[in-house]
C-alpha positions as CSV (number, residue, x, y, z in Angstrom):
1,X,0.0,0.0,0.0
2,X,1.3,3.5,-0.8
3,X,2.4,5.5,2.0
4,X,0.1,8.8,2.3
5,X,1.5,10.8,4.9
6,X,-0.1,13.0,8.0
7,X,-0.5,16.3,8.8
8,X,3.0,17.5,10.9
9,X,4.9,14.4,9.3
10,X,8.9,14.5,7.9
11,X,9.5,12.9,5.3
12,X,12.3,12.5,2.3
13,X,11.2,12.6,-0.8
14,X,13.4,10.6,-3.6
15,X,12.2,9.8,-6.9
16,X,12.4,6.7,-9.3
17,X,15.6,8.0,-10.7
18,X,17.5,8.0,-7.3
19,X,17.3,11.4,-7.3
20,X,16.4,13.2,-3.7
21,X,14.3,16.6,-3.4
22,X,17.4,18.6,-1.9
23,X,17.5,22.4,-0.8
24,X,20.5,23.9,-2.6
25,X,23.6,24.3,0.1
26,X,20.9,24.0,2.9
27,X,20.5,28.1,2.2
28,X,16.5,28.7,2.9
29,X,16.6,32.3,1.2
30,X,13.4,33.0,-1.1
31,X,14.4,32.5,-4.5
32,X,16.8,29.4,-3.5
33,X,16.4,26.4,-6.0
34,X,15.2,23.1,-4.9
35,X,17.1,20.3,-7.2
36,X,17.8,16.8,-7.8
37,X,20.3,15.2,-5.6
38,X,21.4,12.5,-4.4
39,X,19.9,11.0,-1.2
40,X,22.1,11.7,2.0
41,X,19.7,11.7,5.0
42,X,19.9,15.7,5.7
43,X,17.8,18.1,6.6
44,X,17.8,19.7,3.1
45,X,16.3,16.7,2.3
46,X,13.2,16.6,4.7
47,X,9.8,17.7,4.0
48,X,7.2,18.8,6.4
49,X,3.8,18.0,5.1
50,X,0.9,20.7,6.2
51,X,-2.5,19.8,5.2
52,X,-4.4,22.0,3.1
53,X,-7.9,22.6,1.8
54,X,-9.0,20.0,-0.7
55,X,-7.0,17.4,0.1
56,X,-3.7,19.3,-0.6
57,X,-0.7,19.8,1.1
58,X,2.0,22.8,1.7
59,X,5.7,21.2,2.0
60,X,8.0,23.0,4.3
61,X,11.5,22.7,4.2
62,X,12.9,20.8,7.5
63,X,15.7,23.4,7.9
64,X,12.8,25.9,9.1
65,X,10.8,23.9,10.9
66,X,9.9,25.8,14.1
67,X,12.0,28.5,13.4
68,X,9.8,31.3,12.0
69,X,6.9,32.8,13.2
70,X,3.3,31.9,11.9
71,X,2.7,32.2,8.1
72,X,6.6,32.8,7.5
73,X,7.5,28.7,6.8
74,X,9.8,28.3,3.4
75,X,7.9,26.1,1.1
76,X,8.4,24.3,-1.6
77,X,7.1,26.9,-4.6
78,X,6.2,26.1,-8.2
79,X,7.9,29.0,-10.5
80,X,5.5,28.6,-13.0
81,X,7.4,31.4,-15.3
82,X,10.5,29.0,-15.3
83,X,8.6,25.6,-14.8
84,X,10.7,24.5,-11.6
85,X,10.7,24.9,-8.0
86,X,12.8,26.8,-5.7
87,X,11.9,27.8,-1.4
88,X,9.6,31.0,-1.4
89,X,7.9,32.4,1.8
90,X,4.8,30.7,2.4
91,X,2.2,33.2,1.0
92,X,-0.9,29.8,0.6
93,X,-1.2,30.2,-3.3
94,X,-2.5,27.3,-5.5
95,X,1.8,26.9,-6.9
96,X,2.9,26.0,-3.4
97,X,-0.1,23.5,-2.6
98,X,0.3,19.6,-4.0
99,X,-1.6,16.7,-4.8
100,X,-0.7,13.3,-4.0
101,X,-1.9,10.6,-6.7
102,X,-1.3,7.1,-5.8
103,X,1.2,6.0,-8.4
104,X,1.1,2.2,-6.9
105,X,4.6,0.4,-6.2
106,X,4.6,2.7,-3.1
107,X,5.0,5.2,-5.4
108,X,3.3,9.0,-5.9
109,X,2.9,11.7,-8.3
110,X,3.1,15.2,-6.9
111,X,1.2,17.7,-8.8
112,X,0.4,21.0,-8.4
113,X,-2.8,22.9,-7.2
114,X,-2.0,25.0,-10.1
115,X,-3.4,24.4,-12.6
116,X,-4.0,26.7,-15.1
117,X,-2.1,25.5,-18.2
118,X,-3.0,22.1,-17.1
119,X,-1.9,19.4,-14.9
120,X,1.5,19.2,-13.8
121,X,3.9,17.4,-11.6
122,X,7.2,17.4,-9.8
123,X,9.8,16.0,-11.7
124,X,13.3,15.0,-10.6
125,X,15.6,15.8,-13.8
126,X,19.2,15.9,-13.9
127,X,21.6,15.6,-11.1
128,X,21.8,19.2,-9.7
129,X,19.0,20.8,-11.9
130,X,16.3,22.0,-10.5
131,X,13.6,19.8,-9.5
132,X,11.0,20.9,-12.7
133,X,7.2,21.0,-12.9
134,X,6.3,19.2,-15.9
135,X,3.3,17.4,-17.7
136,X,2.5,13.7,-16.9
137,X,4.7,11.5,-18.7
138,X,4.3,8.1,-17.6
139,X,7.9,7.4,-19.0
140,X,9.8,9.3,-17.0
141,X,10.9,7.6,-13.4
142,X,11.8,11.3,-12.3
143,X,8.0,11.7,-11.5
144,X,7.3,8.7,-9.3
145,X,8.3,9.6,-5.5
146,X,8.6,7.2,-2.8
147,X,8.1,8.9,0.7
148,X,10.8,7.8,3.3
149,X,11.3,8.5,6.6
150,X,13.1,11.8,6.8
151,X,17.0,11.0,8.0
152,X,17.3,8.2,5.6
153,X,18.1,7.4,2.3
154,X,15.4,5.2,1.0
155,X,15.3,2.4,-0.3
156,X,13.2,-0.5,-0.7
157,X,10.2,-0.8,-4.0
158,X,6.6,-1.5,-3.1
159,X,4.4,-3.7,-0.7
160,X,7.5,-4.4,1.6
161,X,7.1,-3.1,5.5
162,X,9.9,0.0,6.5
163,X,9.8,2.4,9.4
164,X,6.9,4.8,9.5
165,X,8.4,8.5,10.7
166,X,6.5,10.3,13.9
167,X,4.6,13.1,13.7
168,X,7.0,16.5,14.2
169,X,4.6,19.6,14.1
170,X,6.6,20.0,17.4
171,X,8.5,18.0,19.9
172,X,7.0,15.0,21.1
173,X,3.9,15.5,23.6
174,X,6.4,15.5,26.6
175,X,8.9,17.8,25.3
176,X,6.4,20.5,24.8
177,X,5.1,19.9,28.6
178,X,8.6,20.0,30.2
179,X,9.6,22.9,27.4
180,X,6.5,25.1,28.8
181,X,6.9,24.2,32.4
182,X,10.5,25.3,32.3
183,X,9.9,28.6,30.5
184,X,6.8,29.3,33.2
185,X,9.3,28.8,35.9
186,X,12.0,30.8,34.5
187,X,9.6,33.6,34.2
188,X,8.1,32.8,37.8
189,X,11.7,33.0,39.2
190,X,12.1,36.1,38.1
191,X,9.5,37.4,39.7
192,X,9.9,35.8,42.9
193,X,7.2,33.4,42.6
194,X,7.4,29.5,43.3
195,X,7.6,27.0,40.9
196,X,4.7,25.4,39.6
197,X,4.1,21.4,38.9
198,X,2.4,19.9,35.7
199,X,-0.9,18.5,37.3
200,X,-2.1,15.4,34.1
201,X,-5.7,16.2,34.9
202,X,-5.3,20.0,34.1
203,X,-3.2,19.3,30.8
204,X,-6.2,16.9,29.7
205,X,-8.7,19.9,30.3
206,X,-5.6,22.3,28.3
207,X,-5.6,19.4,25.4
208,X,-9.0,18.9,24.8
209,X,-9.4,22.4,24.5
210,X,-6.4,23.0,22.1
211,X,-7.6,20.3,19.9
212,X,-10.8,21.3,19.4
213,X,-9.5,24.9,18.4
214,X,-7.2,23.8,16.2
215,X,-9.5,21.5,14.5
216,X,-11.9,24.4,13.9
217,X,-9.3,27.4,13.1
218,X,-10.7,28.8,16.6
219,X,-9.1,31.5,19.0
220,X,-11.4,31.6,21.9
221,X,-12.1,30.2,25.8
222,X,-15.7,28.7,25.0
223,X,-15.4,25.2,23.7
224,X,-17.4,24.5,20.6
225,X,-19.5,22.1,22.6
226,X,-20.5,24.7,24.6
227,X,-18.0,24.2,28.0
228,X,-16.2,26.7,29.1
229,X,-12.3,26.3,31.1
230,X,-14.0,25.7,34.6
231,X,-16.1,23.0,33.1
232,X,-13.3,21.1,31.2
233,X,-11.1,21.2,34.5
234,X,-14.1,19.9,36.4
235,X,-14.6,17.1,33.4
236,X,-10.9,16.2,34.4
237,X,-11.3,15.4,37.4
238,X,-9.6,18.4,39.3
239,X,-11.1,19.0,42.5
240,X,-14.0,21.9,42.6
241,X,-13.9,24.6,45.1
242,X,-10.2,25.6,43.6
243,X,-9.1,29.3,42.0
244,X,-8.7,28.0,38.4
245,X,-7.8,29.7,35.1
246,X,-6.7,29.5,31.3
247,X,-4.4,31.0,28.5
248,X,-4.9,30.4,25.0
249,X,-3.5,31.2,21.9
250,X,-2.7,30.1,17.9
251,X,1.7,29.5,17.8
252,X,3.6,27.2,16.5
253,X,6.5,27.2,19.2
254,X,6.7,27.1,22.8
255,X,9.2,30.2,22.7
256,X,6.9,31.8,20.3
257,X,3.2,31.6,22.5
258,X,5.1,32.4,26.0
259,X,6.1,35.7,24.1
260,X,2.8,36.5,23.4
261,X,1.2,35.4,26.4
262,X,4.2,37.5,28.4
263,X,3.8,40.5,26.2
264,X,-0.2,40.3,27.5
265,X,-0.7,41.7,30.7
266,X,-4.1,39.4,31.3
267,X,-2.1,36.1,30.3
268,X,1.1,37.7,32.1
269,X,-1.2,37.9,35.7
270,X,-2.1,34.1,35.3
271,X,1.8,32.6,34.7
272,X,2.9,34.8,37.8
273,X,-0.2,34.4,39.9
274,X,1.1,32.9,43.2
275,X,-2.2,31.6,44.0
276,X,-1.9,29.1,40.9
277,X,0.7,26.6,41.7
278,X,-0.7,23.6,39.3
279,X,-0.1,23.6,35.1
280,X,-1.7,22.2,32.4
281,X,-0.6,22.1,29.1
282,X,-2.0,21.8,25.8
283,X,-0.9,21.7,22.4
284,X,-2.7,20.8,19.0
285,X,-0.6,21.3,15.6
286,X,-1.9,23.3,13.0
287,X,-4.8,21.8,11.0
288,X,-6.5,24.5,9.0
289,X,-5.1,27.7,9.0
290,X,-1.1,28.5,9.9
291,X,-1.0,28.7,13.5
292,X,-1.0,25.5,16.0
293,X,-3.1,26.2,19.5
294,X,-1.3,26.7,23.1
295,X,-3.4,26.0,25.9
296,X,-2.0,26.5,29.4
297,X,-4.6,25.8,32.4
298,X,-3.9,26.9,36.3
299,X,-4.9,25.2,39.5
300,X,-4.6,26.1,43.5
């Protein structure tokens, strides 16, 4: 069975010729061509896969993943003038959106959203040329992509079983937990205010939350089942009777929401409230729209 990847996966791609999708000298400037290469395992080899309306997807470079703000990923962008691809600031037009087609053999075609001179796909050409957009020619081995696990160099034709990669729209669940709690009590520290403690029933209330905004493109404390932050606590299983609260907001990064919520004199109260000395955390990647959702719930 064709491998179809998931929202937030890494993966190489490497095409019936050999031939790797490879950011030219790792340099993620806009404009920078994306070329045939052969496969090493780099980072200028990995993709980040972004689901996109109508089945699509957006492919980031690995070599920015989590390192720009919201909306400012390097993406893999048709030059339709030219007919190849090179990294361009993600700007969510049809030439930087693709289609998978099953191509069987484990095998896809890649072709663009684009499509106003007609279908065309991603084709691996000549070693060090860029990688060109070009119409279907089911000749040509340069069009046929196996997706590998991102770090390796392929390998391996159809049917056969072969590590599947994790999802990366972030560090794994409890890297963001202990990446948030340590940046809460750095800022707690400062201002002379204990440490808090992750409490599992509070970041189940901050995760149920997140998901459901991310799944919807939402920004807001009310639940689209109609609960609100006190509710989902209690629906945890935290005890009643306790001063409780909640931060929200759409990021990609832990760095990146802790800035916002610190720069937000509301959000700023709850991480320094003394009173709160329980943390939940929550965290959903980016599903429609460019932002992920940050949840952080307080306890007594």
């Amino acid at each position: 069975m064709t491998t179809q990847p998931q929202n937030g996966q890494v993966w190489t791609l490497i095409a019936g010729n050999g031939r790797a999708a490879d950011v030219n000298a790792s340099q993620t400037g806009n404009g920078n061509r994306i070329q045939a290469w052969g496969p090493n395992g780099t980072a200028a080899q990995g993709w980040v896969f972004w689901a996109k309306e109508n089945g699509t997807f957006l492919l980031e470079t690995q070599l920015t993943h989590n390192a720009h703000a919201p909306g400012q990923a390097m993406v893999m962008d048709y030059d339709f003038s030219h007919y190849t691809t090179h990294l361009f600031q993600e700007h969510g037009q049809a030439n930087q959106r693709w289609h998978l087609e099953d191509a069987g053999n484990d095998r896809v075609l890649l072709r663009s959203a684009r499509s106003d001179e007609g279908p065309a796909y991603l084709t691996a050409d000549a070693q060090g040329a860029p990688l060109g957009v070009w119409r279907r020619d089911p000749a040509n081995q340069g069009q046929l992509w196996q997706l590998a696990p991102a770090g390796t160099t392929g390998g391996g034709q159809g049917g056969g079983s072969r590590p599947q990669p994790q999802p990366q729209p972030q560090p794994a669940p409890g890297g963001v937990h202990g990446e948030m709690l340590a940046m809460v009590n750095e800022e707690r520290r400062r201002a002379g205010v204990p440490d808090m403690r992750l409490d599992d029933r509070l970041s189940s209330a901050a995760q149920r939350h997140a998901d459901d905004m991310a799944s919807n493109d939402l920004t807001q404390h009310n639940g689209t089942d109609g609960s609100d932050f006190s509710r989902r606590i209690s629906d945890a299983g935290y005890p009643g009777n306790t001063a409780r609260a909640e931060n929200v907001t759409p990021s990609n990064s832990v760095p990146e929401a802790m800035r916002m919520w610190m720069n937000s004199p509301g959000h700023r109260t709850n991480i320094l409230n003394g009173a709160y000395r329980n943390l939940g955390v929550g965290y959903a990647p980016r599903r429609r729209g460019n932002w992920g959702r940050f949840v952080q719930t307080f306890g007594s």
